[in-house]
LUMLO-924632 format. One record per residue (C-alpha): residue in three letters; residue number from 1; z, x, y; chain. Coordinates in Angstrom, 2 decimals, padded with zeros to 5 digits. Layout:
BEGIN
<site residu="ala" num="NUM" c3="Z" c1="X" c2="Y" chaine="A"/>
...
REM end
This chain:
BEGIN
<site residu="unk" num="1" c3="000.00" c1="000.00" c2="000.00" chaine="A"/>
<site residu="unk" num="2" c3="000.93" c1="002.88" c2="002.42" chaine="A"/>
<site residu="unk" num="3" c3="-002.52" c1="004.06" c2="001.80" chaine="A"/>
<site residu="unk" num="4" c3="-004.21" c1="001.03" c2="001.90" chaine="A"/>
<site residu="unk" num="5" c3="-002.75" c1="000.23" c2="005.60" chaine="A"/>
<site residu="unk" num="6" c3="-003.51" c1="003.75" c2="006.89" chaine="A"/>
<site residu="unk" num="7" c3="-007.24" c1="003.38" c2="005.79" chaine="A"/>
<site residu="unk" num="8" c3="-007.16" c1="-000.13" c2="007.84" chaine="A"/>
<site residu="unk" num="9" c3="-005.72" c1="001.00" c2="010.83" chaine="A"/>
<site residu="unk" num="10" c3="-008.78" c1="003.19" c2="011.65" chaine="A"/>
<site residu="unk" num="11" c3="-011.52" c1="001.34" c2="010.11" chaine="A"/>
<site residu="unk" num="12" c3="-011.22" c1="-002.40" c2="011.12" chaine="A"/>
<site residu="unk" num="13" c3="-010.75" c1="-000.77" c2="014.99" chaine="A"/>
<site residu="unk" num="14" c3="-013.68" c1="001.38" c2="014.40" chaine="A"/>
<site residu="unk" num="15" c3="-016.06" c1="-001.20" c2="013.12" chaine="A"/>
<site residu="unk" num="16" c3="-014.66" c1="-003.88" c2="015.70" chaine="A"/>
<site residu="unk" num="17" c3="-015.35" c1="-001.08" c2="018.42" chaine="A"/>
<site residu="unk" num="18" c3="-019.04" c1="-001.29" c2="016.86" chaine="A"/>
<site residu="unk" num="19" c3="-018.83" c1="-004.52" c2="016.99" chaine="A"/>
<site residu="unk" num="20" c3="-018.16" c1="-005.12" c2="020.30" chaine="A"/>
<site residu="unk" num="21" c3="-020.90" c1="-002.52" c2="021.59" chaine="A"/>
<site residu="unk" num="22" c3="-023.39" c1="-004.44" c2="020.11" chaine="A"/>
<site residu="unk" num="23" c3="-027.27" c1="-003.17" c2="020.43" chaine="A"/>
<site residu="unk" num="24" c3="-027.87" c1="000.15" c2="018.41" chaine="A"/>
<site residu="unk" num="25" c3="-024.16" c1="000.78" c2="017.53" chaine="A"/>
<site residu="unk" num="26" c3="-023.96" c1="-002.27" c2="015.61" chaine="A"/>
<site residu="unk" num="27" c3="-027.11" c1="-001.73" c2="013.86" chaine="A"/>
<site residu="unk" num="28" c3="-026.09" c1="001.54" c2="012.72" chaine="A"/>
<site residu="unk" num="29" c3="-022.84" c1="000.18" c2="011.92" chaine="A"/>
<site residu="unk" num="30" c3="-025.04" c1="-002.37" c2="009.45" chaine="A"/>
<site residu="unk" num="31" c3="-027.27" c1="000.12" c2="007.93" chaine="A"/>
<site residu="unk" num="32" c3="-023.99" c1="002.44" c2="007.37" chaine="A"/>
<site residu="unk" num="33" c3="-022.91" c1="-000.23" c2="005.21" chaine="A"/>
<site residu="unk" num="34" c3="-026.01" c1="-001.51" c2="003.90" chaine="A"/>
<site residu="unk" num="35" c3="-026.90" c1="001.90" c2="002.82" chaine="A"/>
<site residu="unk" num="36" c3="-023.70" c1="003.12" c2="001.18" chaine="A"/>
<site residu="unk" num="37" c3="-023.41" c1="-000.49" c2="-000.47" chaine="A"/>
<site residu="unk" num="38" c3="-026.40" c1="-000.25" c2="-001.90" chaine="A"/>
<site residu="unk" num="39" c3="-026.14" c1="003.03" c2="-003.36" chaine="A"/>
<site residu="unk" num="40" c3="-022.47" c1="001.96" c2="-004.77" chaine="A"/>
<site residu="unk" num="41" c3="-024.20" c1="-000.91" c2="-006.59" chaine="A"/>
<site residu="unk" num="42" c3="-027.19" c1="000.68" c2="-008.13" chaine="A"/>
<site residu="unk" num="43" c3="-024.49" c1="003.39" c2="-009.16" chaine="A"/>
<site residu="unk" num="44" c3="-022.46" c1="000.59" c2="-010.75" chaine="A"/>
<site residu="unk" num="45" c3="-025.75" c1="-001.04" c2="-012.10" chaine="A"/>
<site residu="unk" num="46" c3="-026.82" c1="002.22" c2="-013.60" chaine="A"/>
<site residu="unk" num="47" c3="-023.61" c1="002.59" c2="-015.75" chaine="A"/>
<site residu="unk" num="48" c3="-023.56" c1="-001.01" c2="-016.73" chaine="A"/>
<site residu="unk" num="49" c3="-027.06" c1="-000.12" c2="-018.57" chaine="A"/>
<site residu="unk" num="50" c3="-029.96" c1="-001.12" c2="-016.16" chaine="A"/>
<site residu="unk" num="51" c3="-032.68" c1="000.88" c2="-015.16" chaine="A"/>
<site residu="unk" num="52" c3="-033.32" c1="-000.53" c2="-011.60" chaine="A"/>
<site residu="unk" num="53" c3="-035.40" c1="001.58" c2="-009.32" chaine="A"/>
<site residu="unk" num="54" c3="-032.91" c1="002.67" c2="-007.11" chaine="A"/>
<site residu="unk" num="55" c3="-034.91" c1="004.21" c2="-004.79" chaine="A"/>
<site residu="unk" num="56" c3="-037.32" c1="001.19" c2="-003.95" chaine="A"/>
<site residu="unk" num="57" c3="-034.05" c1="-001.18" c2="-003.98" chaine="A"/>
<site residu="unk" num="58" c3="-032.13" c1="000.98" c2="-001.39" chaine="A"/>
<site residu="unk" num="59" c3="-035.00" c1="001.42" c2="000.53" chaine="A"/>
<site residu="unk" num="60" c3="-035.86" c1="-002.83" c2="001.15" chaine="A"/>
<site residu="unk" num="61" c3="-031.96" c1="-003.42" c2="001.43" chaine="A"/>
<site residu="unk" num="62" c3="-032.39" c1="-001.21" c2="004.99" chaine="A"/>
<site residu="unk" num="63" c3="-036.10" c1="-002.25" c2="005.78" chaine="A"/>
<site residu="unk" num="64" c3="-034.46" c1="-005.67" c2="005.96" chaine="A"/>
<site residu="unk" num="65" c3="-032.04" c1="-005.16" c2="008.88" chaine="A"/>
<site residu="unk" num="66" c3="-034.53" c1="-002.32" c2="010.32" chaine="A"/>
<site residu="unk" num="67" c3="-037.08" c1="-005.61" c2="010.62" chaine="A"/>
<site residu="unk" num="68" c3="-034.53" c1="-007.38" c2="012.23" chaine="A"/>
<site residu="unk" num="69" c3="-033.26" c1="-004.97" c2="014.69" chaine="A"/>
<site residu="unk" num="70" c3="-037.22" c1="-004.26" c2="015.68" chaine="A"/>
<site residu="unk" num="71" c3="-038.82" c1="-007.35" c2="015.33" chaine="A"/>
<site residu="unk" num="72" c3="-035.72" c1="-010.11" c2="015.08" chaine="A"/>
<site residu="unk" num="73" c3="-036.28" c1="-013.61" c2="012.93" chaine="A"/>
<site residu="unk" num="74" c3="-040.27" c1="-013.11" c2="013.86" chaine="A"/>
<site residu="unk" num="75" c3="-042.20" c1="-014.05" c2="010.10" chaine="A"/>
<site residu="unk" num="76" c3="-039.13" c1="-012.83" c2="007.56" chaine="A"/>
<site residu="unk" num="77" c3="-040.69" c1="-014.59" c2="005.42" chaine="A"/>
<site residu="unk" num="78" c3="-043.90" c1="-011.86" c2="005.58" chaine="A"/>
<site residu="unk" num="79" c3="-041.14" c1="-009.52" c2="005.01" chaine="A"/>
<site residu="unk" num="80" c3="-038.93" c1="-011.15" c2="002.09" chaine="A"/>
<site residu="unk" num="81" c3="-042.69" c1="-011.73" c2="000.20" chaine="A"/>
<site residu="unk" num="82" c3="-044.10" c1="-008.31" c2="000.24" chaine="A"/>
<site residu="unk" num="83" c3="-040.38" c1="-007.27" c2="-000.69" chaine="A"/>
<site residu="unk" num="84" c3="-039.94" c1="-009.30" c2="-004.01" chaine="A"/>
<site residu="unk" num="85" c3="-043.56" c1="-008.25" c2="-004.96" chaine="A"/>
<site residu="unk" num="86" c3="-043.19" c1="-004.72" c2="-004.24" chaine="A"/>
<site residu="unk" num="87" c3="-039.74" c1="-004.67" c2="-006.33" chaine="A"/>
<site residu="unk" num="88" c3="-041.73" c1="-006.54" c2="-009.16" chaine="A"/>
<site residu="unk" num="89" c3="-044.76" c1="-004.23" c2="-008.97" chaine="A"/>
<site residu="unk" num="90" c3="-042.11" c1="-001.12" c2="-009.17" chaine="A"/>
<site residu="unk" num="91" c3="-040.64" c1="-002.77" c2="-012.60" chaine="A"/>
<site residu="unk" num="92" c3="-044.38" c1="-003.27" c2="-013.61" chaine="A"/>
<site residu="unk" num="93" c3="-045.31" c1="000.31" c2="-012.75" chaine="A"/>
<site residu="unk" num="94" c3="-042.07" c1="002.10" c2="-014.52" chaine="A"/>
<site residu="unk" num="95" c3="-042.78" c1="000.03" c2="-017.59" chaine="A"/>
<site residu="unk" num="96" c3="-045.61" c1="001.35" c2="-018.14" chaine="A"/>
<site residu="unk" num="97" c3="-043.63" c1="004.54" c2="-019.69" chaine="A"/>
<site residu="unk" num="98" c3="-040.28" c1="003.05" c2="-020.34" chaine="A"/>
<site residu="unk" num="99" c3="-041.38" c1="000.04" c2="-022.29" chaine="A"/>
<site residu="unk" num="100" c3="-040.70" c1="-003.50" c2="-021.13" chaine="A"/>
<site residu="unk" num="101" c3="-037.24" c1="-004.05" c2="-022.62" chaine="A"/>
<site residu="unk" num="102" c3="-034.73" c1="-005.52" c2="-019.86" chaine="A"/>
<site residu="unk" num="103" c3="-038.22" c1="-005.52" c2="-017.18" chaine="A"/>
<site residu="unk" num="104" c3="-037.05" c1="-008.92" c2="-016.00" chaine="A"/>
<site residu="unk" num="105" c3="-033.48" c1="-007.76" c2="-015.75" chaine="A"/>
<site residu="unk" num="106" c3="-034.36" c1="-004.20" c2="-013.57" chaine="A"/>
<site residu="unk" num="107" c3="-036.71" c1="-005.78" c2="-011.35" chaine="A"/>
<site residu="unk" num="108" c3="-034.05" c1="-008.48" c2="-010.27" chaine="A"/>
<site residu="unk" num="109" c3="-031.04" c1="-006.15" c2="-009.66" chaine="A"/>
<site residu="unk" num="110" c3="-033.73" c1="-004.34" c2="-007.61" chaine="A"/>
<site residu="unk" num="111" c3="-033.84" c1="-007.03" c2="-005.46" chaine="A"/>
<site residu="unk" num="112" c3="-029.97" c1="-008.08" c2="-005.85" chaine="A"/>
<site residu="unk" num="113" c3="-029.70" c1="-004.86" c2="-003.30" chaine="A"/>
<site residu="unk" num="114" c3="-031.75" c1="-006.42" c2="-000.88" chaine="A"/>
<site residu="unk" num="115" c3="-030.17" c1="-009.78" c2="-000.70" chaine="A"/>
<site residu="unk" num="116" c3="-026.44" c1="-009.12" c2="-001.69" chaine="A"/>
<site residu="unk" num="117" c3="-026.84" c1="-006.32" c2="000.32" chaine="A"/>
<site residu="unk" num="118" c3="-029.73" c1="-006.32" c2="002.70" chaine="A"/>
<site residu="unk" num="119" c3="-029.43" c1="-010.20" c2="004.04" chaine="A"/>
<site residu="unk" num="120" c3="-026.11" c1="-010.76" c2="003.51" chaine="A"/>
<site residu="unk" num="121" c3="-024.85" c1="-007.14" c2="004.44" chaine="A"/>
<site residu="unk" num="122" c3="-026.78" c1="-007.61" c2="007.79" chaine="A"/>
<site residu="unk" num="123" c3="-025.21" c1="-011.00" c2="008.88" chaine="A"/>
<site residu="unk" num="124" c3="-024.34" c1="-009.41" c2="012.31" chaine="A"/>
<site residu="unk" num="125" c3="-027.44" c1="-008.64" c2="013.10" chaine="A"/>
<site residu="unk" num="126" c3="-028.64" c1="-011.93" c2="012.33" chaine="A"/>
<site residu="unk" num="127" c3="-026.42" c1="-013.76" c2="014.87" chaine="A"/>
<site residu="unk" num="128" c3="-027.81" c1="-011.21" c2="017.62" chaine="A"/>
<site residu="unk" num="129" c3="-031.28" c1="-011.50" c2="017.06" chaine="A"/>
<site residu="unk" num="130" c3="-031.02" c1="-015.54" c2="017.24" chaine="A"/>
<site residu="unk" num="131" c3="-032.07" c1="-015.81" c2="020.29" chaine="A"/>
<site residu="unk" num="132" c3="-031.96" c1="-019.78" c2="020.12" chaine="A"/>
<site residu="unk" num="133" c3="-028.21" c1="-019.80" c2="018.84" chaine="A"/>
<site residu="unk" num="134" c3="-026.60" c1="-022.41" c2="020.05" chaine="A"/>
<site residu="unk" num="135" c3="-029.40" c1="-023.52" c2="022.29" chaine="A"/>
<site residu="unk" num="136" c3="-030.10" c1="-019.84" c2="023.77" chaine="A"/>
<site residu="unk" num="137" c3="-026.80" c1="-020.19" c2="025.35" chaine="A"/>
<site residu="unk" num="138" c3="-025.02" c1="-017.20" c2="023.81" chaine="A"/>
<site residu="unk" num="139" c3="-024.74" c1="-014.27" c2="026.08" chaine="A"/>
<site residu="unk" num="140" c3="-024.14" c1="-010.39" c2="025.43" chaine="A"/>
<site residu="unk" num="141" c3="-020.31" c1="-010.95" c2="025.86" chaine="A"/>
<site residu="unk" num="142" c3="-020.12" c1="-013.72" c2="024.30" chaine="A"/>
<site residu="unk" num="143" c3="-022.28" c1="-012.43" c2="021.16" chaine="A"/>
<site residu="unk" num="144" c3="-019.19" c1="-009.68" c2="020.98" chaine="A"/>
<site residu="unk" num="145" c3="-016.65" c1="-011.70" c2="021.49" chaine="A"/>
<site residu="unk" num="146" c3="-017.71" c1="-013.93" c2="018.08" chaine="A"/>
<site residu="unk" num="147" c3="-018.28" c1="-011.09" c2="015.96" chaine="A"/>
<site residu="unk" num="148" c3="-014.95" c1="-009.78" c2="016.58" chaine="A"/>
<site residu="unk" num="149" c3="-013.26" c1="-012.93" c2="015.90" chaine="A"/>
<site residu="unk" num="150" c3="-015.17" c1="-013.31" c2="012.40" chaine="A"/>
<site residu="unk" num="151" c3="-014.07" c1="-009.22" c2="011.78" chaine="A"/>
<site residu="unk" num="152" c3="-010.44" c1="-010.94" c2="012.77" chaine="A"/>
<site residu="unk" num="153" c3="-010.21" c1="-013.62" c2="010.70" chaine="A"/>
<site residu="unk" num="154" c3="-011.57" c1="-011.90" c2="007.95" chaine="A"/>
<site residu="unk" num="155" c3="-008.87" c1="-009.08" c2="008.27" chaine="A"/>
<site residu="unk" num="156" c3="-006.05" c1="-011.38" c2="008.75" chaine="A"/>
<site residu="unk" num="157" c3="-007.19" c1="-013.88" c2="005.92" chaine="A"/>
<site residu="unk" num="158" c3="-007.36" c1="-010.35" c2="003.55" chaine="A"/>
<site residu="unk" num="159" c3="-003.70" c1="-009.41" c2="004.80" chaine="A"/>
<site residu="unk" num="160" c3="-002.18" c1="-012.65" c2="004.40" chaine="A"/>
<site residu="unk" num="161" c3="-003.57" c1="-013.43" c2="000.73" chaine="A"/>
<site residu="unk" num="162" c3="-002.61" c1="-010.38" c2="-000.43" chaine="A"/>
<site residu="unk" num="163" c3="000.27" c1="-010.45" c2="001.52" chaine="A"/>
<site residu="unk" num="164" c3="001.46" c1="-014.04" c2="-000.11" chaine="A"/>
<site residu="unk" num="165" c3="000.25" c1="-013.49" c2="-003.09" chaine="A"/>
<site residu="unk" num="166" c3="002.42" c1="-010.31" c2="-003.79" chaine="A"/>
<site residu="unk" num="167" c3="005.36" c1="-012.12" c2="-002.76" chaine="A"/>
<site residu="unk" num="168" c3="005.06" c1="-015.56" c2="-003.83" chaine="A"/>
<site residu="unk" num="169" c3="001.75" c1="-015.88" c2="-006.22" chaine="A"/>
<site residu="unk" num="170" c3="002.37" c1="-017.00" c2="-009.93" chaine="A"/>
<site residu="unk" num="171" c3="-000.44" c1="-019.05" c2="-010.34" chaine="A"/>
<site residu="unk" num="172" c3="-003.49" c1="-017.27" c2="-011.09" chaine="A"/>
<site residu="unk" num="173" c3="-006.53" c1="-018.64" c2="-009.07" chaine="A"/>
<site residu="unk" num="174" c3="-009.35" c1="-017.42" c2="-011.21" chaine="A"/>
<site residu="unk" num="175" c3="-007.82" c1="-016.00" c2="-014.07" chaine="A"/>
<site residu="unk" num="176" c3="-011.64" c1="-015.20" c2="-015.27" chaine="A"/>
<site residu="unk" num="177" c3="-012.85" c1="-013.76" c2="-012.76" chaine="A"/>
<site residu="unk" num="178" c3="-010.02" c1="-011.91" c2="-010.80" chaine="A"/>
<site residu="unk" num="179" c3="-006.14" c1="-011.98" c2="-012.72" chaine="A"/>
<site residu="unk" num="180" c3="-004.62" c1="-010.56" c2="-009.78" chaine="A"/>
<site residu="unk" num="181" c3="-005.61" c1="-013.18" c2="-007.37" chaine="A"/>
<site residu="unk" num="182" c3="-003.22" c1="-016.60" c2="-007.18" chaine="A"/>
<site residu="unk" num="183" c3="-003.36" c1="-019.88" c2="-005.76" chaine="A"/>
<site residu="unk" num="184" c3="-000.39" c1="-018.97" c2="-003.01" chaine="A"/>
<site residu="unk" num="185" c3="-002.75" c1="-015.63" c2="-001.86" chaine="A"/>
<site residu="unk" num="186" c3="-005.54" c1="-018.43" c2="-001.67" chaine="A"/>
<site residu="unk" num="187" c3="-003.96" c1="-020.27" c2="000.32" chaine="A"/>
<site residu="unk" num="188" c3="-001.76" c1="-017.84" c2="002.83" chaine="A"/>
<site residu="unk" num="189" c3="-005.50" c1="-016.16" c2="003.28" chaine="A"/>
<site residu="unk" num="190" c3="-007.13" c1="-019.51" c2="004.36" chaine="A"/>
<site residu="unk" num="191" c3="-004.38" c1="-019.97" c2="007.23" chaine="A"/>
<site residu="unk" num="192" c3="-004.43" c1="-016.36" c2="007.88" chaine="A"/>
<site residu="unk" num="193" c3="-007.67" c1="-016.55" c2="008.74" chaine="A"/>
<site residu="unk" num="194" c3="-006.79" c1="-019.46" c2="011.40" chaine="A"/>
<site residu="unk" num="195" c3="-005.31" c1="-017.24" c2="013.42" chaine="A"/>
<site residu="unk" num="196" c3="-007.19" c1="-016.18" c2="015.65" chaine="A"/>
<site residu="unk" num="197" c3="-007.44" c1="-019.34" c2="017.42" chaine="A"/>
<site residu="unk" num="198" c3="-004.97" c1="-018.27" c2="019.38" chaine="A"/>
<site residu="unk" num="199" c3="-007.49" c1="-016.36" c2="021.57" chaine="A"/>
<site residu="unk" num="200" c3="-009.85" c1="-020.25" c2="021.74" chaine="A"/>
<site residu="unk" num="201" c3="-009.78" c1="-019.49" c2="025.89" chaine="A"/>
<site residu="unk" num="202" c3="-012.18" c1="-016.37" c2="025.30" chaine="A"/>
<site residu="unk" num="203" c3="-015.13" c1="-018.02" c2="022.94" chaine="A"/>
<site residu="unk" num="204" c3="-016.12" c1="-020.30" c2="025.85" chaine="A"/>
<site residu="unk" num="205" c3="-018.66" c1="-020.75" c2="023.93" chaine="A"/>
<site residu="unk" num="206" c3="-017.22" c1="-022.65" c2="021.54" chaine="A"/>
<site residu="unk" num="207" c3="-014.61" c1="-025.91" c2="022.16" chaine="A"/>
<site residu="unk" num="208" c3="-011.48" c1="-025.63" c2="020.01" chaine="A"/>
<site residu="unk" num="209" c3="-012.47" c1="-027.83" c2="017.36" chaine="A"/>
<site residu="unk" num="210" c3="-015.63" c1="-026.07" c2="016.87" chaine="A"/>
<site residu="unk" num="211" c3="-013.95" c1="-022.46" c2="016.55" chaine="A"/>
<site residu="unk" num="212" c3="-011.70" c1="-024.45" c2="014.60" chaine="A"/>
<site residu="unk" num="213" c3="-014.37" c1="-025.16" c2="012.29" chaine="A"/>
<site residu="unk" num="214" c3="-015.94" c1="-021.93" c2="012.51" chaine="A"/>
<site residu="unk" num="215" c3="-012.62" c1="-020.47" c2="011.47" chaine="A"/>
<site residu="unk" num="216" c3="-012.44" c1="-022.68" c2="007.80" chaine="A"/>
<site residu="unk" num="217" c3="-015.70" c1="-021.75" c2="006.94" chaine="A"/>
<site residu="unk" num="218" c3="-015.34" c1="-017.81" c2="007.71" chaine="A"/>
<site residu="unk" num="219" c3="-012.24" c1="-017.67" c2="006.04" chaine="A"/>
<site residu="unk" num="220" c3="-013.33" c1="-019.85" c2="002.42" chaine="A"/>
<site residu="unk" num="221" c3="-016.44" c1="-017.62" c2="002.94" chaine="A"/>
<site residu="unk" num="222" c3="-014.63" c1="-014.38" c2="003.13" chaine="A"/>
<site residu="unk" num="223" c3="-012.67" c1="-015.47" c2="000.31" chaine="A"/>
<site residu="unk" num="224" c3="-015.82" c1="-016.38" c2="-001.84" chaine="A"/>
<site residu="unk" num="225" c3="-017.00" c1="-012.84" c2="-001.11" chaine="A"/>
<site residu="unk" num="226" c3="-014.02" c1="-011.44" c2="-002.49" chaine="A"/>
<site residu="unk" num="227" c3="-014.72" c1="-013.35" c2="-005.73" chaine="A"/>
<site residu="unk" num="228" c3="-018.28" c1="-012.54" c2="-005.98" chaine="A"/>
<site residu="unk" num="229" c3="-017.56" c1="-009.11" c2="-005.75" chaine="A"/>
<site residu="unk" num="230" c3="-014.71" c1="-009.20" c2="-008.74" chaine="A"/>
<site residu="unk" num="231" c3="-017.10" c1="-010.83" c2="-010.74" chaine="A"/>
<site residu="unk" num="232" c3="-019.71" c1="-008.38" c2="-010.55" chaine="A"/>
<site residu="unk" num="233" c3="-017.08" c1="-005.77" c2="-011.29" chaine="A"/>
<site residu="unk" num="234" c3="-016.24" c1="-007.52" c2="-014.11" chaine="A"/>
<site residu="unk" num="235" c3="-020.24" c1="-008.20" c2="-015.05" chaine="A"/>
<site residu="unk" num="236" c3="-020.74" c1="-004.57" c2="-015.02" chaine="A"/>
<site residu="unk" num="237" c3="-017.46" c1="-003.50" c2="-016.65" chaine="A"/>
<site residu="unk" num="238" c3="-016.16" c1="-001.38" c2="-014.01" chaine="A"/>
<site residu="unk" num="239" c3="-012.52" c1="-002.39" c2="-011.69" chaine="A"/>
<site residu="unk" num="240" c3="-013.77" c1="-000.80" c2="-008.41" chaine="A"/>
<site residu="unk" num="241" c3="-016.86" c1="000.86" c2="-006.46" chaine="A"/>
<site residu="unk" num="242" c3="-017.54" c1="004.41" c2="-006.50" chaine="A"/>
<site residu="unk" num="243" c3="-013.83" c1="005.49" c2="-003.83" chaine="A"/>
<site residu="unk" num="244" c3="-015.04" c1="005.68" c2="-000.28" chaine="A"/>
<site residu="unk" num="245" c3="-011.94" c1="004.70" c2="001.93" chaine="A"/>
<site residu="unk" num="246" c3="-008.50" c1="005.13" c2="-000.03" chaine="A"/>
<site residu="unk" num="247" c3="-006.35" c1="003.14" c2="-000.80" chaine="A"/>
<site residu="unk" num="248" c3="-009.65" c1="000.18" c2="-000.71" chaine="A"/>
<site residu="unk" num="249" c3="-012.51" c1="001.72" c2="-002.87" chaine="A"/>
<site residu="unk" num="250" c3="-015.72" c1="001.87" c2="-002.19" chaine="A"/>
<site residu="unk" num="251" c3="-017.99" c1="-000.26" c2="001.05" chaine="A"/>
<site residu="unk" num="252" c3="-018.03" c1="-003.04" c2="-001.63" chaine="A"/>
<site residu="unk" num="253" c3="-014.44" c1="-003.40" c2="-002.43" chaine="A"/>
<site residu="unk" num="254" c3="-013.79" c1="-003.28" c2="001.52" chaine="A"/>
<site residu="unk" num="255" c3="-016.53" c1="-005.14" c2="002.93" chaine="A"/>
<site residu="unk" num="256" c3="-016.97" c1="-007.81" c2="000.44" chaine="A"/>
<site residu="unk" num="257" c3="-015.89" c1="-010.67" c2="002.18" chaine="A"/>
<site residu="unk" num="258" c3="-017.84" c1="-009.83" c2="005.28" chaine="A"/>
<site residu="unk" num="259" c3="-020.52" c1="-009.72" c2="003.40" chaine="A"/>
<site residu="unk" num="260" c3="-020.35" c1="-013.60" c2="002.86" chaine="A"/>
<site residu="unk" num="261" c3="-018.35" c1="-014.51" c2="006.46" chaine="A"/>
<site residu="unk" num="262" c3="-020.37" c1="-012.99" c2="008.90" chaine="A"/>
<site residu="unk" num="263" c3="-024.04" c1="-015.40" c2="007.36" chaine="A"/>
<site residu="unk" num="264" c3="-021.34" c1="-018.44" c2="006.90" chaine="A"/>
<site residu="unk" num="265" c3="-020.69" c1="-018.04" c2="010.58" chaine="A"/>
<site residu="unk" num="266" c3="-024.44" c1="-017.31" c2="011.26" chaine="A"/>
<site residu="unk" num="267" c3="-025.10" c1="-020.72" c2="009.61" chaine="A"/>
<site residu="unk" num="268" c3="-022.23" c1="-023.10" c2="010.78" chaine="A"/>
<site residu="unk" num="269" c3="-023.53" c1="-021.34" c2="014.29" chaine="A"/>
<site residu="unk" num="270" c3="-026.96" c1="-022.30" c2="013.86" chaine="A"/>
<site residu="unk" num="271" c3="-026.37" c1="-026.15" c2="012.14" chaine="A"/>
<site residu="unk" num="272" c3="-023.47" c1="-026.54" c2="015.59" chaine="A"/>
<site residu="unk" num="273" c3="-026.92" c1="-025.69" c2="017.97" chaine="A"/>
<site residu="unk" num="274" c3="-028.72" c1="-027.83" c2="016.09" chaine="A"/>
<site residu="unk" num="275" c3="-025.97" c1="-030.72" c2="016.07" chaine="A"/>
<site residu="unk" num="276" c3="-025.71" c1="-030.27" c2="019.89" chaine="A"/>
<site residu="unk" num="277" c3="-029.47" c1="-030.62" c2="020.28" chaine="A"/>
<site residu="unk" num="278" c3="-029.08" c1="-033.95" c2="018.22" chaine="A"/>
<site residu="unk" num="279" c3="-026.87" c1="-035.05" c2="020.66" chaine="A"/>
<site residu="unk" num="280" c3="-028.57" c1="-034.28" c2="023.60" chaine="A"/>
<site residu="unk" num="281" c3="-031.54" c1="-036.21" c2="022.59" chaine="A"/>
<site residu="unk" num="282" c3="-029.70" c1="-039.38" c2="021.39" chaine="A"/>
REM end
């Protein structure tokens, strides 16, 4: 635990500092991640059996939030086609001397690094280069200001589950996927995560309800992360990533619930614009 604290009290400031400068330092921020994530799952991947062309995998997980940084939300989709074919085409091609056994299976964790990874590892950049969030009406500061308080309630949803959950948690949660986790940690994460409505006068962006909302979603989604993550572990028989920050493991183990709150937030962003537009027209 001493450990574990001491890692956190220089990287959640760093990466909210990141955060908060938006532009190129959070895109480098991303592809740190992205890149380093990717390498920790084709690592895990490879000693779980597969043959997935690392390389090629890696390499679309970055293109992904180098497009978006460059060229924003304009035709993804040209991008997500030529980036399922290529990883297909790669299987097809290293078949051709390996034999086809488990084709199907190295061709998708191929692409598992660019969407576990790539579109879910660059969530941040996807709520700055919306230009239309929330009817266009997001500014600079106030693009900061909502990626910190994601990075926030993330953190403080982590602390408190594990927190309550140490203390208090007998129940197990999801004994199948993840023993250590209980129904108490659950639920002391998913008010954790609340927390920062305290600071509801700086989104002025949002009303309190709607950070409210924003809030429940980030939190479950952060928590969902965590799961995912365990039950890949588990998948590929390992109980962490390759160690990157002690006392947490490896960019998966740490950022795995960001990994699903910062898109949840992207989304319940987008559908409240959308909502609002509804509104305005009826």
């Amino acid at each position: 635990m001493p450990r574990r604290a001491a890692s956190a009290s220089v990287f959640v400031p760093a990466v909210g500092a990141l955060l908060w400068l938006g532009g190129w330092y959070l895109f480098a921020l991303v592809v740190l991640v992205v890149a380093r994530g990717s390498w920790e799952w084709f690592r895990l991947a490879a000693n779980a059996g597969y043959r997935a062309a690392a390389g090629v995998g890696s390499a679309l997980a970055v293109g992904w939030c180098v497009w978006l940084q460059l060229f924003g939300l304009t035709h993804v989709a040209l991008f997500v086609t030529g980036a399922v074919m290529a990883a297909f085409a790669v299987a097809l091609a290293r078949a051709l001397t390996r034999g086809v056994e488990s084709f199907t299976a190295n061709a998708l964790v191929s692409l598992g690094a660019l969407f576990y990874l790539g579109l879910l590892g660059s969530g941040p950049l996807l709520i700055s280069a919306d230009d239309g969030l929330l009817g266009g009406s997001v500014g600079d500061s106030d693009l900061a200001r909502l990626l910190l308080v994601v990075l926030l309630s993330v953190w403080l949803a982590d602390t408190a589950a594990y927190g309550c959950g140490s203390l208090w948690g007998k129940a197990r949660l999801v004994p199948t996927i993840s023993p250590g986790k209980t129904r108490v940690g659950f639920a002391g994460g998913l008010v954790g995560g609340l927390l920062p409505l305290v600071f509801c006068h700086w989104i002025s962006v949002l009303s309190f309800g709607e950070l409210l909302g924003m809030l429940v979603i980030v939190s479950l989604a952060g928590q969902l992360g965590d799961m995912v993550e365990s039950a890949i572990k588990r998948d590929f028989g390992v109980k962490d990533a390759p160690l990157l920050i002690p006392g947490h493991g490896g960019v998966l183990d740490r950022f795995d619930s960001l990994l699903f709150a910062f898109p949840a937030a992207y989304l319940y962003l987008s559908a409240l614009g959308l909502l609002r537009d509804l509104a305005w027209v009826f």
